[in-house]
Short mmCIF file of the C-alpha atoms (twelve columns), coordinates in Angstrom:
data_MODEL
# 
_entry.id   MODEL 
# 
loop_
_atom_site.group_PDB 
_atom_site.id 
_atom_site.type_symbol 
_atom_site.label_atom_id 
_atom_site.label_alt_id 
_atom_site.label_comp_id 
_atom_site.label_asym_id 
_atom_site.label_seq_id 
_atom_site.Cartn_x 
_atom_site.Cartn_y 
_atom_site.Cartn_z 
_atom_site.pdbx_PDB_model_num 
ATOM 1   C CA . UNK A 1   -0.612  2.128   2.906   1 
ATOM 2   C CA . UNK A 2   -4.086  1.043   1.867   1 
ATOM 3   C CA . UNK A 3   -7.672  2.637   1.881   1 
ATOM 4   C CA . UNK A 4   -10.058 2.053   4.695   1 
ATOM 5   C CA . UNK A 5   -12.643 0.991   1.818   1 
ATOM 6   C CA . UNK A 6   -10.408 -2.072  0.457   1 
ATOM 7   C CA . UNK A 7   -9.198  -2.693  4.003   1 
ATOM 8   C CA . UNK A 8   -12.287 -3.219  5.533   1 
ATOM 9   C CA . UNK A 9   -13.109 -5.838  2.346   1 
ATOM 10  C CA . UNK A 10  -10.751 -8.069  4.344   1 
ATOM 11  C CA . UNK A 11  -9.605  -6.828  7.696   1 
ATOM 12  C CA . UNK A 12  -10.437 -5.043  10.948  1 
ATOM 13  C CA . UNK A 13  -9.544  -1.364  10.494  1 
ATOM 14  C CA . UNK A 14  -9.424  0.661   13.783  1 
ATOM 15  C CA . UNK A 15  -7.908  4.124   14.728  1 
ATOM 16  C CA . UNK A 16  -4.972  4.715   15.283  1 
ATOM 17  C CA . UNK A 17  -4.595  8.859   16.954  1 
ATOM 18  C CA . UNK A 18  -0.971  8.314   17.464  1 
ATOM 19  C CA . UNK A 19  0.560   8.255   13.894  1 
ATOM 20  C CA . UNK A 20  0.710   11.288  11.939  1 
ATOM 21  C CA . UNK A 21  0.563   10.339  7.981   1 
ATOM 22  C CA . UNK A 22  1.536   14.044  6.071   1 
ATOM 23  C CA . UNK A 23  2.426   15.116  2.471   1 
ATOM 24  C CA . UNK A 24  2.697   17.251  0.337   1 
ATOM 25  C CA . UNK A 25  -0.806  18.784  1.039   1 
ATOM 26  C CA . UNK A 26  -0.567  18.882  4.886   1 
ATOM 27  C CA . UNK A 27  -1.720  16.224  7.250   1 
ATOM 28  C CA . UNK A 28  -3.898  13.155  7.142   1 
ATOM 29  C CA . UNK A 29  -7.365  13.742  9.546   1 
ATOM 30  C CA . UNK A 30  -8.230  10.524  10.399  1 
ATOM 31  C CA . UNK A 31  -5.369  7.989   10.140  1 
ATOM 32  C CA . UNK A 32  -6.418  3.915   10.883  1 
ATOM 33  C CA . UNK A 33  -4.666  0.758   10.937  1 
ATOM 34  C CA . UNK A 34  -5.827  -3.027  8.969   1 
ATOM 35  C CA . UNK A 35  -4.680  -5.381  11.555  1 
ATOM 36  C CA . UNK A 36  -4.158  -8.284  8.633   1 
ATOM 37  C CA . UNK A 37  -3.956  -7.676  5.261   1 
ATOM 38  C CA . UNK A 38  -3.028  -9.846  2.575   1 
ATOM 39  C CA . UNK A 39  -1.344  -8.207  -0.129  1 
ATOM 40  C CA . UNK A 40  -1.168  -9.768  -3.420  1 
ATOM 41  C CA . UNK A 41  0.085   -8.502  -6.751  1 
ATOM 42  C CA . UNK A 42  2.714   -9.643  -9.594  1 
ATOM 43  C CA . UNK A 43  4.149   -12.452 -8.474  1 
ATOM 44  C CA . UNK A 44  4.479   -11.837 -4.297  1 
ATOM 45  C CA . UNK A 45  1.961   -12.240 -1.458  1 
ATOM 46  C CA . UNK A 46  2.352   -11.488 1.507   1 
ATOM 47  C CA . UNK A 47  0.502   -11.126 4.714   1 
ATOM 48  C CA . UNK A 48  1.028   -7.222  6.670   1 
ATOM 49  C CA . UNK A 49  -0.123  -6.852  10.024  1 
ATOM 50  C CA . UNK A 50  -0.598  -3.039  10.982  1 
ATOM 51  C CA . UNK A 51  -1.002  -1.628  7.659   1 
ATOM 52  C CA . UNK A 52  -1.346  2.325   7.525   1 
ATOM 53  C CA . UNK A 53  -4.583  3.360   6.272   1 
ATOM 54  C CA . UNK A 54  -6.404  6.634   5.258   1 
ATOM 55  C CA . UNK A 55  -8.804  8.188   2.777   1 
ATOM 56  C CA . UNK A 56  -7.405  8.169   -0.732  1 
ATOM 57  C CA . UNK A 57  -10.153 10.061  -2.283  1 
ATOM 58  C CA . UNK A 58  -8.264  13.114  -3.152  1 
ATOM 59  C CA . UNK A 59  -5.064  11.273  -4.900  1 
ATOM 60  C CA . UNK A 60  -8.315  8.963   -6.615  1 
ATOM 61  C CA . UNK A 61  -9.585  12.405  -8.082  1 
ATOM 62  C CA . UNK A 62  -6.275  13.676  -9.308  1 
ATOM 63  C CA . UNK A 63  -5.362  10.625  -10.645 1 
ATOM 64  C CA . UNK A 64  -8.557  10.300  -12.504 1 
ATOM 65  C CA . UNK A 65  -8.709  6.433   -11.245 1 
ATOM 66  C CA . UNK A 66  -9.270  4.302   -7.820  1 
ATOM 67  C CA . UNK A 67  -6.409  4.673   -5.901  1 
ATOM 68  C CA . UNK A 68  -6.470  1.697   -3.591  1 
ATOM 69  C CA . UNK A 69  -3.082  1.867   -1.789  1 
ATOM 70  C CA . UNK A 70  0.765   2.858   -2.091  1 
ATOM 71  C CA . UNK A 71  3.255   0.681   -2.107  1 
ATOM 72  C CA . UNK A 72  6.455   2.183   0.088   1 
ATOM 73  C CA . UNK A 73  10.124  1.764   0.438   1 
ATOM 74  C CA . UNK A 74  9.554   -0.574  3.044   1 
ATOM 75  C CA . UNK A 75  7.955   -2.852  0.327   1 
ATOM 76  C CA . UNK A 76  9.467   -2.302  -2.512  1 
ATOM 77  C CA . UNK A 77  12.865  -2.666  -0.851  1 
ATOM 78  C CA . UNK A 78  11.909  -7.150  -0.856  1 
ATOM 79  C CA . UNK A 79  11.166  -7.075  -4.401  1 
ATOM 80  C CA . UNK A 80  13.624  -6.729  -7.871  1 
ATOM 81  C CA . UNK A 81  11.143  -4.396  -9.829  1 
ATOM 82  C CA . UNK A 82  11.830  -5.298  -13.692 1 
ATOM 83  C CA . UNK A 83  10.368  -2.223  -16.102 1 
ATOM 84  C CA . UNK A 84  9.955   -3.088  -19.942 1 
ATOM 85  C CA . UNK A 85  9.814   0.383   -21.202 1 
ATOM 86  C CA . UNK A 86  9.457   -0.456  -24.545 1 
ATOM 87  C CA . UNK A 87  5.914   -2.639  -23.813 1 
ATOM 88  C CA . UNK A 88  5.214   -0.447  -20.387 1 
ATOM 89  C CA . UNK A 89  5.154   -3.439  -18.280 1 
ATOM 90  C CA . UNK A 90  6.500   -3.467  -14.944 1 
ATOM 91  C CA . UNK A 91  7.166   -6.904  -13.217 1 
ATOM 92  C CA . UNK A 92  8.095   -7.735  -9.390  1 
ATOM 93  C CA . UNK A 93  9.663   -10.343 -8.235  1 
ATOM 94  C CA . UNK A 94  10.579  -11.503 -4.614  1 
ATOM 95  C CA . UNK A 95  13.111  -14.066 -3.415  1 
ATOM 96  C CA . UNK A 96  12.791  -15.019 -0.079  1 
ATOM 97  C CA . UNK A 97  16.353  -16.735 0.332   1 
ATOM 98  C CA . UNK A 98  17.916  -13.243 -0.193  1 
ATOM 99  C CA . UNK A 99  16.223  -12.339 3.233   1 
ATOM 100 C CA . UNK A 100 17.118  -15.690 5.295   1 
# 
């Protein structure tokens, strides 16, 4: 999921009425989709068509920092996440011959 703010920096975001997006809070208002968007981070890219998008400004405030998107199962399922705790460094890698 992404915010409409950092979608818009690079795709077309329109509305999407039929998905419902809820947590712990209650329900999303207004829900969009980015029809493209180019995810990059670590060591993967990857292009997403149909990425879920809605205001993060109330995880941004209780996080005390920008909160630009979440990264889901669906995602981190193609990646072997590597955590240093000692140096607090977490590292993703992707190998694209394990999906083939």
């Amino acid at each position: 999921m992404i915010s409409p703010t950092f979608a818009r920096a690079s795709a077309k975001v329109s509305g999407d009425s039929d998905t419902i997006v809820k947590g712990m809070n209650g329900a999303v208002n207004k829900v969009y989709r980015a029809d493209t968007v180019k995810l990059q981070f670590s060591h993967f890219r990857h292009e997403w068509e149909g990425l879920v998008s809605f205001d993060m400004s109330q995880i941004s405030s209780g996080a005390g920092a920008e909160i630009a998107g979440i990264l889901g199962f669906a995602m981190l399922r193609l990646l072997d996440v590597k955590i240093d705790y000692r140096d607090g460094l977490v590292d993703f890698q992707f190998d694209p011959d394990r999906f083939r």
